[in-house]
N, C-alpha and C positions, 0 to 999 in steps of 0.2 A: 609376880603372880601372872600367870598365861590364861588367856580369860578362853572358853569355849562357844562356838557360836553351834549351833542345830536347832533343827526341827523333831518337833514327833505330832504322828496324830494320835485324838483324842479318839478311843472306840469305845464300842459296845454300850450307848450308840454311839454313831460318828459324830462328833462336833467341831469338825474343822481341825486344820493344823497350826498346832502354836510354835510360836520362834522362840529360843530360850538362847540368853546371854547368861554364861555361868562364869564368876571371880571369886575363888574362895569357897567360904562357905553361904555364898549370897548368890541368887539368880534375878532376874528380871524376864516375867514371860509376856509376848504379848500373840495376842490374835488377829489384829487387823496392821501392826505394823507403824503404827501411832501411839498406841498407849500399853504402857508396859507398867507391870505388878511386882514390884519388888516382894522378895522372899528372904528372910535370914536364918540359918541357924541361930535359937536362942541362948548355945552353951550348954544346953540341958538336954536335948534330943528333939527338941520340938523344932519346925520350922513355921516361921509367921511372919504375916504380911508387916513391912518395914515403910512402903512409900510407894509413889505413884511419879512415874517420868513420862511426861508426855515428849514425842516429837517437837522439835524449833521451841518447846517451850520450857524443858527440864525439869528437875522438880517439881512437882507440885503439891505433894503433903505426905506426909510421914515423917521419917528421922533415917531416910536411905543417905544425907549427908557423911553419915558414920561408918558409910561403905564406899569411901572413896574408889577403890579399885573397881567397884560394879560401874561407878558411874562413869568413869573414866572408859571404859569398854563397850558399854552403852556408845557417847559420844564418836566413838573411834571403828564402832562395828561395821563391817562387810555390807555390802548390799546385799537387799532383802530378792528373795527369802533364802533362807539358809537350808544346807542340805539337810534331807531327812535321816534323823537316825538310825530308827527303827528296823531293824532289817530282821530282827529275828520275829517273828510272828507265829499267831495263833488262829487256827483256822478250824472252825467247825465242821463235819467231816458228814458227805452225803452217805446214809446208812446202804442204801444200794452199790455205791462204786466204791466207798471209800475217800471220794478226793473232796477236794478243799471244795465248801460249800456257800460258809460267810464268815467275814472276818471278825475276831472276838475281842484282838488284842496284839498288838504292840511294840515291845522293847527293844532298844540299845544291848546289840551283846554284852557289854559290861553288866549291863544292869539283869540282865533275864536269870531270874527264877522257878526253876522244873517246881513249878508251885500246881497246887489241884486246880483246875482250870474252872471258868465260869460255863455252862453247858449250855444256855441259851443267848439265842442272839436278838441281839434289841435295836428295833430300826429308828426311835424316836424315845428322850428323853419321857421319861411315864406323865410328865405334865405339859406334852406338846400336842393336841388336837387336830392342825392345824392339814395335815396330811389328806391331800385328794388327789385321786387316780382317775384321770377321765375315764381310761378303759373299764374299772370297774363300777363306775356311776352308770355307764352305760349297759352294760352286762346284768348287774342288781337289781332289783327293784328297788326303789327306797321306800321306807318306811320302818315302825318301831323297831320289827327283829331282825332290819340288815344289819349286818357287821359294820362297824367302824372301820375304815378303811385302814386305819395303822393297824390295828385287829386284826385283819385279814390279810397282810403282808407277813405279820409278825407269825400266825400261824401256818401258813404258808413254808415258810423257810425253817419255824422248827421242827414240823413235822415231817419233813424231808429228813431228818437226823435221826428220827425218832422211830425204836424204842428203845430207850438205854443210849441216850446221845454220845458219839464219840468226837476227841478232837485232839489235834495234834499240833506241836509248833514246828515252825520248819525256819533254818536260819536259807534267806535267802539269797542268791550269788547276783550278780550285776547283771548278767543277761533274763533273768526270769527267774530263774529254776530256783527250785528248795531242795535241801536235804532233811529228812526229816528227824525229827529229836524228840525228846520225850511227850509223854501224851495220857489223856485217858480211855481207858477200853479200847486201845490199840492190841489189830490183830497181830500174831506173829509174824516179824519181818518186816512190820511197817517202820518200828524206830530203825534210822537211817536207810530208811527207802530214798531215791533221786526221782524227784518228779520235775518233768519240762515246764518253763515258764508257761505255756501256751494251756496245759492242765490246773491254773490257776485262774480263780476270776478274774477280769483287767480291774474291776471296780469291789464294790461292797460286797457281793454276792453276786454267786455265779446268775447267768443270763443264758443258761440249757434246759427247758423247765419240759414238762408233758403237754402239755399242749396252749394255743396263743393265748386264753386268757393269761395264767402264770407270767408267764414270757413278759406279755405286756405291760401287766402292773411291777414287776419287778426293772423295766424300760422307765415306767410313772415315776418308781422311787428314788432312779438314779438321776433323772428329771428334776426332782423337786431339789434334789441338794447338789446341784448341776455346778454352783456357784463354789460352792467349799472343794467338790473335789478338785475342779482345774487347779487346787493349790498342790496337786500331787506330779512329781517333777519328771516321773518314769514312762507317762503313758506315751503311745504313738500320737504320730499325727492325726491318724483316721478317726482314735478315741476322744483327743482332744476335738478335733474339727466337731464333732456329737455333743460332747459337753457343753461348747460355745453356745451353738444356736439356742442350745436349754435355756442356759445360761443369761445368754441376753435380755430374755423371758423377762428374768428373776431381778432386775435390776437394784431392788435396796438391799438384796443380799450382796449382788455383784461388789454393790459399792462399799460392803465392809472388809472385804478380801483382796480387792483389785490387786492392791500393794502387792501381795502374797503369791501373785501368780508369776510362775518360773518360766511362761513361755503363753506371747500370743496369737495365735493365726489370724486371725481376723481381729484387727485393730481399728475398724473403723464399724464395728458390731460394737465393739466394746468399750467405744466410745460415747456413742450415739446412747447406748444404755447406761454410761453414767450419766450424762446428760439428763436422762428421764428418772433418774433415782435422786439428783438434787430436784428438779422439778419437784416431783412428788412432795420431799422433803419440803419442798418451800408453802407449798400448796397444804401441805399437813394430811397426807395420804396416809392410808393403816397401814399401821407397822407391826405386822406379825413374827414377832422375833422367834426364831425356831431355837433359840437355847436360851430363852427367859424362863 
């Protein structure tokens, strides 16, 4: 049995990238690179959780035993993190130009399905609160009938789309660019249109908005999840070097991902901030988990 090691990220919303060890019909996912979720085909179509393998300290509950070959692949796996699968994607489509606006979704070309697509894009889990934009604190008034700040992101990016939202998947090539494939309320000539890497966002959503308020809160948003993206292996150094500083910021997120990161610029940033994310930790500092 040839066991497969990749990544893919979790969209619409984003919640990080998970590593996935695949043997058989059994996988093991984890998210921080420590603790990984056994999964098995039951025989019957269903898959379900089988056990729990922590890093240096192996099993730890279930009946993943009866998956020798997971475990044996687990034990014996590549250093982290593993490449991203994903290459074919799904991208929300700006009703003015036409091009990729925010991202929706996903797939492993084996896996992708010309399936009806999700038409709106979701920047936070619908039970994460947690979301603030200095730019827009400052711009607002507060009081009863401001927006909630994920509110006003959220409508922000889909009314850009909007009306009769369209979106397209595009399998993308190594240097940037997409080709484009099937879609919804695509104009003539867009399925397999060739768009330049550089006509894609580098991150979640584009960053070309009408004027700086936009701009900046959509800068806030990439900000606040500074920590999950640096687990993405493609960006430049200019975008990573942006991410860090956020990044450092964010330090008990920093510290569930570290592992995960494919490349550091600044290694004595992102030292010093885990450093202050065990402090914290020891200190019993709030822990606002952005995917509880």
């Amino acid at each position: 049995m040839t066991a497969q090691y990749y990544a893919l990220r979790r969209l619409n919303p984003y919640r990080g990238v998970v590593q996935i060890v695949a043997a058989g019909a059994a996988e093991a996912r984890s998210q921080d690179g420590m603790t990984w979720y056994l999964r098995a085909d039951d025989g019957m179509g269903w898959v379900r959780p089988v056990g729990i393998w922590v890093e240096g300290e192996g099993l730890k509950a279930g009946v993943g035993e009866r998956y020798p070959g997971l475990l044996a692949a687990l034990e014996h796996r590549p250093a982290l993190p593993f490449a991203l699968a994903d290459t074919v994607e799904l991208w929300l489509l700006d009703k003015a130009t036409g091009l990729p606006l925010a991202l929706l979704a996903a797939n492993r070309p084996g896996d992708h399905r010309h399936a009806l697509p999700e038409l709106e894009w979701l920047p936070f889990a619908l039970t994460y609160r947690g979301f603030h934009s200095p730019t827009l604190a400052a711009a607002v008034t507060d009081g009863p009938d401001a927006p909630r700040h994920r509110d006003f992101i959220d409508r922000q990016v889909n009314e850009r789309a909007r009306p009769y939202a369209a979106a397209q998947w595009f399998r993308r090539q190594a240097d940037g660019a997409g080709v484009g494939l099937s879609g919804y309320r695509l104009a003539p000539g867009w399925q397999g249109r060739a768009l330049a890497g550089q006509l894609f966002p580098t991150l979640l959503v584009s960053d070309a908005w009408h004027n700086q308020l936009e701009q900046s809160v959509i800068s806030d948003y990439h900000a606040w999840l500074s920590p999950f993206l640096l687990c993405w292996p493609g960006l430049s150094d200019a975008a990573r070097a942006g991410l860090e500083a956020m990044a450092w910021r964010r330090p008990r997120w920093l510290n569930q991902v570290y592992r995960l990161l494919p490349k550091v610029l600044d290694q004595a940033g992102c030292n010093a901030a885990l450093v202050a994310a065990r402090l914290e930790q020891a200190t019993g500092g709030a822990n606002l988990e952005l995917f509880g």
